[in-house]
PDB file of N, CA, C and O in Angstrom:
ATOM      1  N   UNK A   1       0.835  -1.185   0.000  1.00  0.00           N
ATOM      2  CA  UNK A   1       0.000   0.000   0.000  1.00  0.00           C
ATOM      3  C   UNK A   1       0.879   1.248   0.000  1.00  0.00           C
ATOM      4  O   UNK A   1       1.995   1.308   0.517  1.00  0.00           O
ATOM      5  N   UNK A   2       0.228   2.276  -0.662  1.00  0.00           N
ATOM      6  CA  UNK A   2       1.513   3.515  -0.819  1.00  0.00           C
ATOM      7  C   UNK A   2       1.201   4.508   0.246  1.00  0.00           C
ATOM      8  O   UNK A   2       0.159   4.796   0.836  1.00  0.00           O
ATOM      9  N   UNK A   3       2.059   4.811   0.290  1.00  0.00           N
ATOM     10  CA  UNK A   3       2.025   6.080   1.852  1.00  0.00           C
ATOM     11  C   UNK A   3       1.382   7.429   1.037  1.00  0.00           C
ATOM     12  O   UNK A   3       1.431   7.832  -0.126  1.00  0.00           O
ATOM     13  N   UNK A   4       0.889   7.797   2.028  1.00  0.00           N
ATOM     14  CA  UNK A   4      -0.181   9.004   1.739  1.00  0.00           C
ATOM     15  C   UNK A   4       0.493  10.172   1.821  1.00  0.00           C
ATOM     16  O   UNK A   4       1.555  10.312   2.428  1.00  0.00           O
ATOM     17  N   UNK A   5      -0.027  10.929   1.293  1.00  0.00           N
ATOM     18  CA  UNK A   5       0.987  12.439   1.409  1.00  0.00           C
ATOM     19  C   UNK A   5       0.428  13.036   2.890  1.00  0.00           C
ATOM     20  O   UNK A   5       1.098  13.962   3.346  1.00  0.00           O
ATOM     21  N   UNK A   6      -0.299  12.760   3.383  1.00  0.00           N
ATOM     22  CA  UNK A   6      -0.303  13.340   4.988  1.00  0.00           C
ATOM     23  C   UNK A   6       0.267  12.393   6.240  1.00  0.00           C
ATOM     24  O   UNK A   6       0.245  12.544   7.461  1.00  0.00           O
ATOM     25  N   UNK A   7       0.803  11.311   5.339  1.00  0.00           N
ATOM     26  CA  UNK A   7       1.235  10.640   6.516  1.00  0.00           C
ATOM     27  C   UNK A   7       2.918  10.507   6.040  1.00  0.00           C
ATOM     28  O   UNK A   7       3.506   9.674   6.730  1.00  0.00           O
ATOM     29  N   UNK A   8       3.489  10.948   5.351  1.00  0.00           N
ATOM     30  CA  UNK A   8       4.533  11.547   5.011  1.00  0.00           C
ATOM     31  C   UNK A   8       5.026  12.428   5.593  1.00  0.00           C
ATOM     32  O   UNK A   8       6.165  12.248   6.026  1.00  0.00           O
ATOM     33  N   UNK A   9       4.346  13.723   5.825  1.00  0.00           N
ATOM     34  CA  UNK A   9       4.255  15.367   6.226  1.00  0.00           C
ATOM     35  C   UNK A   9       4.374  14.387   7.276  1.00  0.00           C
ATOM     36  O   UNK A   9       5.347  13.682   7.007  1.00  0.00           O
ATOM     37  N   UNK A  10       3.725  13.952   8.553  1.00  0.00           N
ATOM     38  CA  UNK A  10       3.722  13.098   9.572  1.00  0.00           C
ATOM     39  C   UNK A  10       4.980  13.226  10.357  1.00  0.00           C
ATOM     40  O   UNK A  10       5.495  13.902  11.247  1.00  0.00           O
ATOM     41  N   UNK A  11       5.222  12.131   9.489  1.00  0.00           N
ATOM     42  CA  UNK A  11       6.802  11.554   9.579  1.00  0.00           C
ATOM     43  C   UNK A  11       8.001  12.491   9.661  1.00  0.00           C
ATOM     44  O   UNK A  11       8.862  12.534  10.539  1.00  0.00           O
ATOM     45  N   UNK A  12       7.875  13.246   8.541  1.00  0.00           N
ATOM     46  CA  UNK A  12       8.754  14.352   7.947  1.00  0.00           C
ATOM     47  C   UNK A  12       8.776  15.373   9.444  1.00  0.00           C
ATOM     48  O   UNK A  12       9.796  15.636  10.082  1.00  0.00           O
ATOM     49  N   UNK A  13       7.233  15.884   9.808  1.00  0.00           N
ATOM     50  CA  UNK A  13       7.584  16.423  11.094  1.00  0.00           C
ATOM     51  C   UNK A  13       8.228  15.997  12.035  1.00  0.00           C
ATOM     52  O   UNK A  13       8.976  16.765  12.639  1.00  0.00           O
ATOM     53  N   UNK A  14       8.097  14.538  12.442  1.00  0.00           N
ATOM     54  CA  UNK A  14       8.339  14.208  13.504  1.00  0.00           C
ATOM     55  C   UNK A  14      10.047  13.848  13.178  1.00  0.00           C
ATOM     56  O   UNK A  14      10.514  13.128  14.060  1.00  0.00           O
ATOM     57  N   UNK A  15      10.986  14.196  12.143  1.00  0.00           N
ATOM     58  CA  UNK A  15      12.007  13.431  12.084  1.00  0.00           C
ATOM     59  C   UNK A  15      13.010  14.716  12.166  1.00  0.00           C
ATOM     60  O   UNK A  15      14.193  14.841  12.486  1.00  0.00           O
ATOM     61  N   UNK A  16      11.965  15.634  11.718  1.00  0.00           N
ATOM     62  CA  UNK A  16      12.587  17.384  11.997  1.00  0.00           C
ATOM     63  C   UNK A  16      12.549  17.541  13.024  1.00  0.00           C
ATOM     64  O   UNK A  16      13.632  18.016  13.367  1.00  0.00           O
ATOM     65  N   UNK A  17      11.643  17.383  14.165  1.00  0.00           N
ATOM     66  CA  UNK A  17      11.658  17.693  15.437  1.00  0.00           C
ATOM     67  C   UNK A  17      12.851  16.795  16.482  1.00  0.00           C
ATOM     68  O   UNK A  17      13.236  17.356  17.508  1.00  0.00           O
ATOM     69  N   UNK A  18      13.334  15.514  16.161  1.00  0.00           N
ATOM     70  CA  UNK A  18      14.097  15.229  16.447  1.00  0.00           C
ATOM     71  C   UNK A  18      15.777  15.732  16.300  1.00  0.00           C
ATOM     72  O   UNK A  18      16.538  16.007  17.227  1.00  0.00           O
ATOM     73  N   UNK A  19      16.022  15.747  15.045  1.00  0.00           N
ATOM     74  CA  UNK A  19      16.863  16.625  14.416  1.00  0.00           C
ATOM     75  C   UNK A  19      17.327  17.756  15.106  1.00  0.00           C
ATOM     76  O   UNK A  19      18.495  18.087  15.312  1.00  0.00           O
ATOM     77  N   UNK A  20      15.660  18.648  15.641  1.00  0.00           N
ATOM     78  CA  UNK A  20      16.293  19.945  15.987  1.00  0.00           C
ATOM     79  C   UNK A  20      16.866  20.124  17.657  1.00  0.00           C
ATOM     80  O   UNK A  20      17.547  21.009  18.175  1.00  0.00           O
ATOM     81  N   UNK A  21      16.118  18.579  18.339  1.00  0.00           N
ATOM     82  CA  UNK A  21      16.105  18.842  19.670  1.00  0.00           C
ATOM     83  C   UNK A  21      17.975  18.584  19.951  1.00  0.00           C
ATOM     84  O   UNK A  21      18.450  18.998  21.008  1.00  0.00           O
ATOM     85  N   UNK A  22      18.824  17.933  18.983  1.00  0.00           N
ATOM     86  CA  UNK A  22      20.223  17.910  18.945  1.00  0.00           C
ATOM     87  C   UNK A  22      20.297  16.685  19.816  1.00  0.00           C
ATOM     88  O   UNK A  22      21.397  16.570  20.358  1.00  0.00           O
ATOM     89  N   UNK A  23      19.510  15.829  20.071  1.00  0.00           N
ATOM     90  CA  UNK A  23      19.747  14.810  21.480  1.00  0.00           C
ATOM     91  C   UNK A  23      20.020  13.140  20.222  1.00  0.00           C
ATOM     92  O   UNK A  23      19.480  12.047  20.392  1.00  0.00           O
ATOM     93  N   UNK A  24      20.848  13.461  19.246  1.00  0.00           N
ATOM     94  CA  UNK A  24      20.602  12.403  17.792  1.00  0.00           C
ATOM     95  C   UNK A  24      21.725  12.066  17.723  1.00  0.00           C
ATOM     96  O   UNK A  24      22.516  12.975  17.476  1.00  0.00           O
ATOM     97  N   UNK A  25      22.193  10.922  17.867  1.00  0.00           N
ATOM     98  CA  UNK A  25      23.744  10.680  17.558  1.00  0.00           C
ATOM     99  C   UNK A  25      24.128  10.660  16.197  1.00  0.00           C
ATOM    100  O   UNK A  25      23.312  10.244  15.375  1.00  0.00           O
ATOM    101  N   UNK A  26      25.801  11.237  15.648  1.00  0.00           N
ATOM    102  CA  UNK A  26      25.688  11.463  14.119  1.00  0.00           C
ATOM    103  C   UNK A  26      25.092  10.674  13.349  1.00  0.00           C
ATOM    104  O   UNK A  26      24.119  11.051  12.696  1.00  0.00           O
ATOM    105  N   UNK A  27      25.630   9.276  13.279  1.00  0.00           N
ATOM    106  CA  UNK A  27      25.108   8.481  12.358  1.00  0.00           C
ATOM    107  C   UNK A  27      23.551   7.898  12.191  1.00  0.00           C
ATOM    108  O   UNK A  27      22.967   7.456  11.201  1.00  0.00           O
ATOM    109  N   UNK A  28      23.134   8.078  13.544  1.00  0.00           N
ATOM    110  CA  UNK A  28      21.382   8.464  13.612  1.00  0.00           C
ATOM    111  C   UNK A  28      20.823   9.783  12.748  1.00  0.00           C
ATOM    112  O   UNK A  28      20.190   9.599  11.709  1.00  0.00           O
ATOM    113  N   UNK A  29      21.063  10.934  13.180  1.00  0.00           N
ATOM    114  CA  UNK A  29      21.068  12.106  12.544  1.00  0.00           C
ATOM    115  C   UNK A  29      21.451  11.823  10.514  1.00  0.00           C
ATOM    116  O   UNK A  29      20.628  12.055   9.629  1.00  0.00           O
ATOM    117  N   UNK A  30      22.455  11.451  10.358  1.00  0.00           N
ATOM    118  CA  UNK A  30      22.659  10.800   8.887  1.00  0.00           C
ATOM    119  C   UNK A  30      21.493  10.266   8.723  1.00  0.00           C
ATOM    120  O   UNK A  30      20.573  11.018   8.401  1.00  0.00           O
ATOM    121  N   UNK A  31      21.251   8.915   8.893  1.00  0.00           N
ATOM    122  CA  UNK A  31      19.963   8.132   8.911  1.00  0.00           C
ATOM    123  C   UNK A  31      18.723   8.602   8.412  1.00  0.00           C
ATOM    124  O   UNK A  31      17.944   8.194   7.550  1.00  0.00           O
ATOM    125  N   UNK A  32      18.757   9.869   9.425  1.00  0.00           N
ATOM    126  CA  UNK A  32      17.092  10.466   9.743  1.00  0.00           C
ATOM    127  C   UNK A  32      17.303  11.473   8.752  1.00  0.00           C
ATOM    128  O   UNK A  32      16.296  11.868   8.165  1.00  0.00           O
ATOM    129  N   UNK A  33      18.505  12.013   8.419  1.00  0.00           N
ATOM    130  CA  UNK A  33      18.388  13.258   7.297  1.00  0.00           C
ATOM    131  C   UNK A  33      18.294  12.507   6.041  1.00  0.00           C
ATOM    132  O   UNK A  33      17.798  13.127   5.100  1.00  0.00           O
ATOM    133  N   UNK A  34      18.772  10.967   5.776  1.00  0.00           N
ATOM    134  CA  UNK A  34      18.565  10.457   4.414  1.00  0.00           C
ATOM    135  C   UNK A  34      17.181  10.272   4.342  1.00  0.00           C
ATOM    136  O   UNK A  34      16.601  10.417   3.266  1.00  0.00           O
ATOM    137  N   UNK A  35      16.544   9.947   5.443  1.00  0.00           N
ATOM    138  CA  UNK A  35      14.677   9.353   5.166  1.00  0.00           C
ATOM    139  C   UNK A  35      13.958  10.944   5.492  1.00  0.00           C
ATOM    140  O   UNK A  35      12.810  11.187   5.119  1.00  0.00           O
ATOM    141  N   UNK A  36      14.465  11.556   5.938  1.00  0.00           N
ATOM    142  CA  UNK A  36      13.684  12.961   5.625  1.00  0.00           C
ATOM    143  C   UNK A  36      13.858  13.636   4.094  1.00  0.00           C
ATOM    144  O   UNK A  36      12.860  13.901   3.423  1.00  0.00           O
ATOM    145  N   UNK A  37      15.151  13.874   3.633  1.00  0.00           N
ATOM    146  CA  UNK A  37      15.122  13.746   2.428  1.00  0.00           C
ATOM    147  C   UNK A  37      14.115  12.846   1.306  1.00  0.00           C
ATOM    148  O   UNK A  37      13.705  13.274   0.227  1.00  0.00           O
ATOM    149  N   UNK A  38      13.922  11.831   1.749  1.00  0.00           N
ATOM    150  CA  UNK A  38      13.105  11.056   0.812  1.00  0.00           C
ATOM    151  C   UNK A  38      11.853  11.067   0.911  1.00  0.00           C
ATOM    152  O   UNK A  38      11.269  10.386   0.068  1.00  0.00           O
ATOM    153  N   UNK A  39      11.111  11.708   1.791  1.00  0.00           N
ATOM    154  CA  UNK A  39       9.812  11.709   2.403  1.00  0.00           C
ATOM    155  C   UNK A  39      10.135  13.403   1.756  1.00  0.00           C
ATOM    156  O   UNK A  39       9.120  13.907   2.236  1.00  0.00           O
ATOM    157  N   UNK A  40      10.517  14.053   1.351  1.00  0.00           N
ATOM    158  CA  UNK A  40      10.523  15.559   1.147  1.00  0.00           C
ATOM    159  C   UNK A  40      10.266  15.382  -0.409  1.00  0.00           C
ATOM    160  O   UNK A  40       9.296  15.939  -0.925  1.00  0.00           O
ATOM    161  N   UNK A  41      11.321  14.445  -1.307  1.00  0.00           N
ATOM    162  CA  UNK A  41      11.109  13.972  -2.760  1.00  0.00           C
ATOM    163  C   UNK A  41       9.728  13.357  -2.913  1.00  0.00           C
ATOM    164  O   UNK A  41       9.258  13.735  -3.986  1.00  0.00           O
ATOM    165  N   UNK A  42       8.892  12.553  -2.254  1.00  0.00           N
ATOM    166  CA  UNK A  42       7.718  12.032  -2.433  1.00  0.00           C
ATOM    167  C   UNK A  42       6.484  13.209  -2.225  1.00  0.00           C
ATOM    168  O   UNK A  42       5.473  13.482  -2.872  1.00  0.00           O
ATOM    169  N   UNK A  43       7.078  13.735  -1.032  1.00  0.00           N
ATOM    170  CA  UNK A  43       5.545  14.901  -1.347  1.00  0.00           C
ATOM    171  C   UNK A  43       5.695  15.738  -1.861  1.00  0.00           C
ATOM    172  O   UNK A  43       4.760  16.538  -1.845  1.00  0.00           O
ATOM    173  N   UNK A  44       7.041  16.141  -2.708  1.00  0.00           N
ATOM    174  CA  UNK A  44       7.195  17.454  -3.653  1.00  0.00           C
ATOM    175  C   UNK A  44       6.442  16.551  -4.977  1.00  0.00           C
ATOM    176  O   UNK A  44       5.670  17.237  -5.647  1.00  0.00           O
ATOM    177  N   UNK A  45       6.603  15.019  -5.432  1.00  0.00           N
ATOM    178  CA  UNK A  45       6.028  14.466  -5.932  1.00  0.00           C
ATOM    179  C   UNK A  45       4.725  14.397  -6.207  1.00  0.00           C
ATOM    180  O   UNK A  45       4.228  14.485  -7.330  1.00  0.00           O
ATOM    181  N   UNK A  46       4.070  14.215  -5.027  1.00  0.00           N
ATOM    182  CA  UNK A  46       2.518  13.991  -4.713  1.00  0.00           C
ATOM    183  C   UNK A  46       2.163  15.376  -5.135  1.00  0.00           C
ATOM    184  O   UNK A  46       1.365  15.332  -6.071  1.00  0.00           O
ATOM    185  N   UNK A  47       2.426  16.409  -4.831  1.00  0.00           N
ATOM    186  CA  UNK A  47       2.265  17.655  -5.039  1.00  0.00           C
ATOM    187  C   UNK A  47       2.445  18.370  -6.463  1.00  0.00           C
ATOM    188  O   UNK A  47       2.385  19.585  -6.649  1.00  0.00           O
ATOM    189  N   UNK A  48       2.640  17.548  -7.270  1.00  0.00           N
ATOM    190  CA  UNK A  48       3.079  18.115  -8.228  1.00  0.00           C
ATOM    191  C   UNK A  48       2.308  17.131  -8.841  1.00  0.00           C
ATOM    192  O   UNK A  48       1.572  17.753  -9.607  1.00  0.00           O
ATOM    193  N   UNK A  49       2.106  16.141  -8.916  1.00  0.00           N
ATOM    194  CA  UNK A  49       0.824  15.418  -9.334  1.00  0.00           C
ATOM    195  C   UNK A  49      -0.539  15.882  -9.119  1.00  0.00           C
ATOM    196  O   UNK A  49      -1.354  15.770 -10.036  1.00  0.00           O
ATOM    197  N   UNK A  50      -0.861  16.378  -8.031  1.00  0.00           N
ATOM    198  CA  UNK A  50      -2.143  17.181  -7.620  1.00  0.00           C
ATOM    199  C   UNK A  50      -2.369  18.203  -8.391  1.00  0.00           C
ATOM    200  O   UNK A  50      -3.492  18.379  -8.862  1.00  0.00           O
ATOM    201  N   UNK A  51      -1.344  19.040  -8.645  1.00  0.00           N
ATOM    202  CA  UNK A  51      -1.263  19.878  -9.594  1.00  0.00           C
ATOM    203  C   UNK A  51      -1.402  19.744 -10.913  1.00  0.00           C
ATOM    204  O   UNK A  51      -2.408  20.315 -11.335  1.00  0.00           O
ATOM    205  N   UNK A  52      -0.883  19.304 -11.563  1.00  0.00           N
ATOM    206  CA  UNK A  52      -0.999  18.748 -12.737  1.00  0.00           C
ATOM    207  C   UNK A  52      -2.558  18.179 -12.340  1.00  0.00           C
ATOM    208  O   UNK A  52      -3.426  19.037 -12.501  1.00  0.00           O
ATOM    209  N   UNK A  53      -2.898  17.250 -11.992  1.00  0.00           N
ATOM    210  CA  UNK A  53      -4.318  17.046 -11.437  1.00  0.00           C
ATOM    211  C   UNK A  53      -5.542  18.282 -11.804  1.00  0.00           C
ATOM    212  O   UNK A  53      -6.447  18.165 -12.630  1.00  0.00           O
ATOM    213  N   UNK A  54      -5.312  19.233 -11.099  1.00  0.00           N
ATOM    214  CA  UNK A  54      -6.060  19.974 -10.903  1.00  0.00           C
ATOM    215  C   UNK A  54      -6.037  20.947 -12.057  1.00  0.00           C
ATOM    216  O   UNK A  54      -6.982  21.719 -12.221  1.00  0.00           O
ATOM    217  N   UNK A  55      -5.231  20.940 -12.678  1.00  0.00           N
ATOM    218  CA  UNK A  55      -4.771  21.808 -13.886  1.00  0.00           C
ATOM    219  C   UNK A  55      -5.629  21.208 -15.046  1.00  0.00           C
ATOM    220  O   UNK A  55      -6.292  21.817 -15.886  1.00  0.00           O
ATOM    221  N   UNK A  56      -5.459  19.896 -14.890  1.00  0.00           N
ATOM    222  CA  UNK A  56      -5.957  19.296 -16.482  1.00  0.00           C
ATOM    223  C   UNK A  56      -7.687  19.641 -16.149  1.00  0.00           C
ATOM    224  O   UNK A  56      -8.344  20.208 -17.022  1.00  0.00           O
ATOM    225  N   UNK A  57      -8.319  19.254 -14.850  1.00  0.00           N
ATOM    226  CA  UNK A  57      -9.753  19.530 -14.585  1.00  0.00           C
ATOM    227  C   UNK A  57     -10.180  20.835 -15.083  1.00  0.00           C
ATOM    228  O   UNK A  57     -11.198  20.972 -15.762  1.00  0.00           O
ATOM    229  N   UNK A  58      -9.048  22.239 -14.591  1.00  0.00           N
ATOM    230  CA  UNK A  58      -9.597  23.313 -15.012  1.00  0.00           C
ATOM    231  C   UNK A  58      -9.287  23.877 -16.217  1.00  0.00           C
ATOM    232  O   UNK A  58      -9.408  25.020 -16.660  1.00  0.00           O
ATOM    233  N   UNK A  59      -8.759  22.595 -16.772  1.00  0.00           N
ATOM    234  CA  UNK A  59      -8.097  23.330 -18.440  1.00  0.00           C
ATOM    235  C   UNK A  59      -9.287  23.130 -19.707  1.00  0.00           C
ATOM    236  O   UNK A  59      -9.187  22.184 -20.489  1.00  0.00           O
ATOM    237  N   UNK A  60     -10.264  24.002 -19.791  1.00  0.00           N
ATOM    238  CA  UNK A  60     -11.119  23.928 -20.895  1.00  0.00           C
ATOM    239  C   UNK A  60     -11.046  24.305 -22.294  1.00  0.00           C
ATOM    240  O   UNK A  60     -11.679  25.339 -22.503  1.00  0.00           O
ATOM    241  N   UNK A  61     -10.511  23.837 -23.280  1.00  0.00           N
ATOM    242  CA  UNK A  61     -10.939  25.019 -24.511  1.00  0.00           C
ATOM    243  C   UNK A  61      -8.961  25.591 -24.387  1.00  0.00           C
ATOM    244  O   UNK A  61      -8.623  26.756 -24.598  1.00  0.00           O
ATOM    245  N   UNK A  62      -8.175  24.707 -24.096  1.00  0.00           N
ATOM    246  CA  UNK A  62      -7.422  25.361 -23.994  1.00  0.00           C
ATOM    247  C   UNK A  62      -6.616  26.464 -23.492  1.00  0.00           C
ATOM    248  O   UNK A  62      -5.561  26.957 -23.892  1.00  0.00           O
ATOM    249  N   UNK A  63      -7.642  26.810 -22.184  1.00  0.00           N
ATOM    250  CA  UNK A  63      -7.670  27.939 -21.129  1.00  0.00           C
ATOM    251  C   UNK A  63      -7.970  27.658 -20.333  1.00  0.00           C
ATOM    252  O   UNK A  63      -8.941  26.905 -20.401  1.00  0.00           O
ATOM    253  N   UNK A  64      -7.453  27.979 -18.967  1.00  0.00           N
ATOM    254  CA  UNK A  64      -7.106  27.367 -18.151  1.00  0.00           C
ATOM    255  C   UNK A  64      -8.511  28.500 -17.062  1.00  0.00           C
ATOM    256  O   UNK A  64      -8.323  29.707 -16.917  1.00  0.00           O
ATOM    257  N   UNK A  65      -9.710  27.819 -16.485  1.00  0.00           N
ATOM    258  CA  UNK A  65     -10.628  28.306 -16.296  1.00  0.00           C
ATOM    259  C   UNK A  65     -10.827  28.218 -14.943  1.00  0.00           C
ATOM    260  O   UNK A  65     -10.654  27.106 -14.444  1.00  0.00           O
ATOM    261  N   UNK A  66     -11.292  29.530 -13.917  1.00  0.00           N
ATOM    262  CA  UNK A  66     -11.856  29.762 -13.236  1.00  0.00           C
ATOM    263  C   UNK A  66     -12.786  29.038 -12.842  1.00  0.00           C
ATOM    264  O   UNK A  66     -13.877  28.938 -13.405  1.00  0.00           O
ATOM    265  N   UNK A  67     -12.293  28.213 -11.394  1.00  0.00           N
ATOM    266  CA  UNK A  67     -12.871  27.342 -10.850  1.00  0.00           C
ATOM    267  C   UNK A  67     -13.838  27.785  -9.392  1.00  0.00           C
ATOM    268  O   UNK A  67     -13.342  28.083  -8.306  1.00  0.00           O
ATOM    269  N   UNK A  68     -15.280  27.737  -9.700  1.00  0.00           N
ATOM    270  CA  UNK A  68     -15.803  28.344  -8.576  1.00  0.00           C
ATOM    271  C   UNK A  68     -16.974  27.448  -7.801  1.00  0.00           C
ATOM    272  O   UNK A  68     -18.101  27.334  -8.284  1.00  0.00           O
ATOM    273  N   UNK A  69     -16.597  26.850  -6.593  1.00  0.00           N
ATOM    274  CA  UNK A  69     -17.088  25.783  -5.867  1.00  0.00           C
ATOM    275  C   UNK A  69     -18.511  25.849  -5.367  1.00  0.00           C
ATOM    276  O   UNK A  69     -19.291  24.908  -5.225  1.00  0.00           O
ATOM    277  N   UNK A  70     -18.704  27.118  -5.130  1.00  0.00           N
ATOM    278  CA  UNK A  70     -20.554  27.404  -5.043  1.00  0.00           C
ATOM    279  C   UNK A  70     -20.740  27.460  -6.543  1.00  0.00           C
ATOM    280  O   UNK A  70     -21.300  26.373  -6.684  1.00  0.00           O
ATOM    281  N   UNK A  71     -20.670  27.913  -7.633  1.00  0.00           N
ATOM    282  CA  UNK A  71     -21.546  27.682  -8.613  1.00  0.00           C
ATOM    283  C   UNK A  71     -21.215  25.919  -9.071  1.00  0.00           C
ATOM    284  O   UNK A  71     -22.034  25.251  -9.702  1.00  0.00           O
ATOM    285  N   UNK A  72     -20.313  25.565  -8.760  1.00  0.00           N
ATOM    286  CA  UNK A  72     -20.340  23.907  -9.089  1.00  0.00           C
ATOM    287  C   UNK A  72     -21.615  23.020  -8.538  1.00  0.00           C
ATOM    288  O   UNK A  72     -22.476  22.417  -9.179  1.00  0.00           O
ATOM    289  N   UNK A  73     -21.413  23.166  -7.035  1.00  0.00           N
ATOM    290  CA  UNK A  73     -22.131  22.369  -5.988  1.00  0.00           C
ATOM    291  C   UNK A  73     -23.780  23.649  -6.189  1.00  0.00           C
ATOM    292  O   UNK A  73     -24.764  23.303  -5.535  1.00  0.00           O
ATOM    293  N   UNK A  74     -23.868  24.498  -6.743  1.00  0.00           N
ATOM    294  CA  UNK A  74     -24.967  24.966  -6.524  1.00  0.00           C
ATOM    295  C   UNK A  74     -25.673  25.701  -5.345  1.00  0.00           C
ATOM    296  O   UNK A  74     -26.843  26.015  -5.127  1.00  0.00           O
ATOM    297  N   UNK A  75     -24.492  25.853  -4.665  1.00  0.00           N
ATOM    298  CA  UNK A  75     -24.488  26.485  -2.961  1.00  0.00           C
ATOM    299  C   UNK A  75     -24.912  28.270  -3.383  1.00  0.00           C
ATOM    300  O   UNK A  75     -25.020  29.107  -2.486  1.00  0.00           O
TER     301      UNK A  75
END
């Protein structure tokens, strides 16, 4: 199953907060900066997929259109 982009951010916090408290021995600290790094590449990923995502939905006619959530849903 693939990891979610909020449970990434998760992680990513919790590996920064360690990091910053300085209580990390180097080669721990190494460790945790290689899997924070990689959890940083996946949601710049995810994020850039969403985008693209959301881009192609509002791309009509070749123009890229004003998306407005009460006249969608009818609110």
């Amino acid at each position: 199953m693939e990891k979610s982009f909020e449970n990434a951010l998760d992680e990513l916090e919790i590996i920064v907060k360690e990091l910053e408290s300085g209580n990390v021995e180097l080669d721990d600290a190494i460790n945790k900066y290689t899997e924070a790094m990689k959890l940083v590449k996946f949601c710049n990923e995810k994020l850039n997929s969403a985008t693209k995502q959301v881009n192609e939905i509002l791309l009509e006619n070749g123009k890229l259109q004003e998306f407005d959530v009460e006249k969608e849903t009818g609110e």
